[in-house]
N, C-alpha and C positions, 0 to 999 in steps of 0.2 A: 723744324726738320721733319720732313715726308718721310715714315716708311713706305718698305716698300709692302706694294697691293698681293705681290706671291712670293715665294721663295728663290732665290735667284741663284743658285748653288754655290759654290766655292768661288770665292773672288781670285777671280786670274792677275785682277791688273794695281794691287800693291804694289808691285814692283817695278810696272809701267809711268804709277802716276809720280813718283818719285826721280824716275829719268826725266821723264815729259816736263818737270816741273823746272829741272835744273838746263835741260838744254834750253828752254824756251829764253830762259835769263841769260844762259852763255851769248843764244844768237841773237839778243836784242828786241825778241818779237814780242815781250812780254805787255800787254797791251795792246797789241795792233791784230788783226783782221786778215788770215789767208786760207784760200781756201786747196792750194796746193802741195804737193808733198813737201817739197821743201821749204813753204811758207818763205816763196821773195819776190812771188810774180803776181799780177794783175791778172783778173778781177778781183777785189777786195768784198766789202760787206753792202758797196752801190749795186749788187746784183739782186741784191734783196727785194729793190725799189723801194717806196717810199713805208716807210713804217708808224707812221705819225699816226696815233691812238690802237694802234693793232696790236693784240696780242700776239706774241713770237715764244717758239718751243724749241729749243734746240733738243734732239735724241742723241746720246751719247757724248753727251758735252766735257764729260773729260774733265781737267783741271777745272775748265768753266773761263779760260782766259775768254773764248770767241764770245759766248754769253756775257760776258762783262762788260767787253767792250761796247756790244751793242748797248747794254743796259745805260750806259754811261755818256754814248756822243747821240744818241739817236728818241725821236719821242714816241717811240712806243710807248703802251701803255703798261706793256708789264713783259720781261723775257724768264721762261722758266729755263734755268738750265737741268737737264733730267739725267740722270745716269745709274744702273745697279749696280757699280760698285761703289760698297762700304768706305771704302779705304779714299779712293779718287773723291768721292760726295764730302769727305769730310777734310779732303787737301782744299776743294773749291769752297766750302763753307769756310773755313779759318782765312782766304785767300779773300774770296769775295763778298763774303754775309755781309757787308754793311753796304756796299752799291744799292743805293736808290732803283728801284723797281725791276730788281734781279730776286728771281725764285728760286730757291737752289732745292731740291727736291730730289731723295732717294727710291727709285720704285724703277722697275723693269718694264721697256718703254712701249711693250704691245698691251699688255693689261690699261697700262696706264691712260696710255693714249683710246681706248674702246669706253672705257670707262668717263672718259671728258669728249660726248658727242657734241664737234661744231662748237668746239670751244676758241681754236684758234684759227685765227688769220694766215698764218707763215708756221709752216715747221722745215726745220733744218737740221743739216747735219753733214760735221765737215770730218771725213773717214771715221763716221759714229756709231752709231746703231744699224744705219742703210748695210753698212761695211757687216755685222757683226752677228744679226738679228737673219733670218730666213726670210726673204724679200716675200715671198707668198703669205707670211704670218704676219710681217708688220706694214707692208706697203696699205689691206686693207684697212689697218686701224689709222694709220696715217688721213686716208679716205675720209673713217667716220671722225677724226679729231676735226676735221678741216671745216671752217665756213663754204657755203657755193662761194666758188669765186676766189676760195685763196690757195696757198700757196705752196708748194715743197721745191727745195731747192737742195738738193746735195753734192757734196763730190766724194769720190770713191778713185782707185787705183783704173786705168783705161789697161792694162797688163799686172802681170806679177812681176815683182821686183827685181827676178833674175830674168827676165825679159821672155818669159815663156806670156802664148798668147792667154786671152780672159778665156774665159768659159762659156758655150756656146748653149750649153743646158745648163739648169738650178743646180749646182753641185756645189757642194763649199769643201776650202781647202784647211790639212789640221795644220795649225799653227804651232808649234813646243812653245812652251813658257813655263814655270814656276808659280808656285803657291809662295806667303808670305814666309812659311818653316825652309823651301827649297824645294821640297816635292815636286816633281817632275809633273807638266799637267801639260794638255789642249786645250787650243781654241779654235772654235770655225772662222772663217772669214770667207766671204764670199767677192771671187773677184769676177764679175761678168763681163760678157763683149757688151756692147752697145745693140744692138737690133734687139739681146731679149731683155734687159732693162728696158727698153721700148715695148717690149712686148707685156712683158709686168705688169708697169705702170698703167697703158690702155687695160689690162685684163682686171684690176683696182678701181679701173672709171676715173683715172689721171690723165689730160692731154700734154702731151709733152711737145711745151714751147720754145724749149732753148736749150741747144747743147754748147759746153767750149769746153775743148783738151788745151791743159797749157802741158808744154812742153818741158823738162827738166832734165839738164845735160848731168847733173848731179853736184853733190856737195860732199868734199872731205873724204874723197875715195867714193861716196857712194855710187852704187846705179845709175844709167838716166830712170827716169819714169815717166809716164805719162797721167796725168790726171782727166779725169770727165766731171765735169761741172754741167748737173743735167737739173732744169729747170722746169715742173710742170706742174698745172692749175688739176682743181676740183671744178669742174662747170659750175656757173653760177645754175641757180635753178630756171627755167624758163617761162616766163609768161604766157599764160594760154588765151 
């Protein structure tokens, strides 16, 4: 078990990874690979491309199901799943600590990821860190984790959930939640449009190779939503 590299304040998501744990079981998904909100549509974990001997990082891994599952059908050589919550890091350790070549790892994912320069291949993240983290702080550490030539792949929310548009500047919106006693707390979340995620990402030294919105009429009463599944490289380095 990883501490974490800084102090990560008050664990918001006690009381998320506990929901997250039980619907994922309700809705069957527990094992399988989505990258959309309601986890039922296409593309799955083939957007990755090929991962055979590559190191892979998930940021914000949550329970740690998506990290598992890679750990378990796919040959990479090694998936950390990383997340600073306490509480979440140690549902996904009792969950998954014995999958073969799954790292499960507590530590807050911009320190962590600056601190492991060009270590991975593929970093991902499915409404994780991208979602949670200040795209300006962690997009460059994203950068320096990355080999030339590999990979970030994430999805995030394409609108807010009550159908108000993203955000057209870096602003994050407070979310309410609860601490584990009940205490009343916030969270940032950042929902952006698509041109300045594009804008981001190039201003990082990311070229962004692939986008797809899946569409979601909604489930169980909820919202539709829209997801973005946005796909882009670190240049490899260039021969002179």
């Amino acid at each position: 078990m990883t501490r974490p590299s800084q102090d990560t304040g008050p664990d918001l998501w006690q009381c998320y990874g506990a929901r997250r744990t039980r619907a994922d079981r309700v809705a069957g998904v527990d094992g399988t690979f989505h990258w959309d909100w309601y986890q039922r549509n296409e593309p799955g974990a083939e957007i990755l491309g090929s991962l055979d001997g590559m190191a892979v990082i998930e940021v914000g891994a949550g329970t740690g199901r998506q990290a598992a599952h890679l750990a378990g059908t796919s040959a990479a050589s090694e998936v950390t799943a990383l997340d600073s919550s306490a509480s979440i890091h140690e549902r996904c350790r009792r969950s998954y600590g014995n999958v073969p070549r799954l790292r499960v790892v507590l530590a807050e994912a911009t320190s962590y990821l600056v601190e492991r320069p060009s270590a991975f291949d593929v970093v991902y993240s499915v409404f994780g860190a991208l979602d949670f983290t200040d795209p300006r702080r962690l997009l460059p550490a994203v950068v320096a984790s990355l080999r030339p030539g590999g990979t970030l792949v994430f999805s995030t929310l394409g609108h807010y959930r009550n159908g108000e548009a993203a955000e057209s500047w870096v602003r994050s919106a407070q979310l309410p939640t609860a601490l584990a006693d009940g205490t009343p707390a916030t969270m940032e979340r950042w929902v952006l449009e698509l041109p300045l995620w594009e804008r981001l990402l190039a201003q990082a030294g990311l070229d962004v190779v692939g986008v797809e919105t899946v569409h979601d009429a909604g489930r169980g009463g909820g919202p539709p939503t829209a997801t973005r599944i946005i796909r882009a490289t670190r240049p490899a380095v260039r021969q002179l």
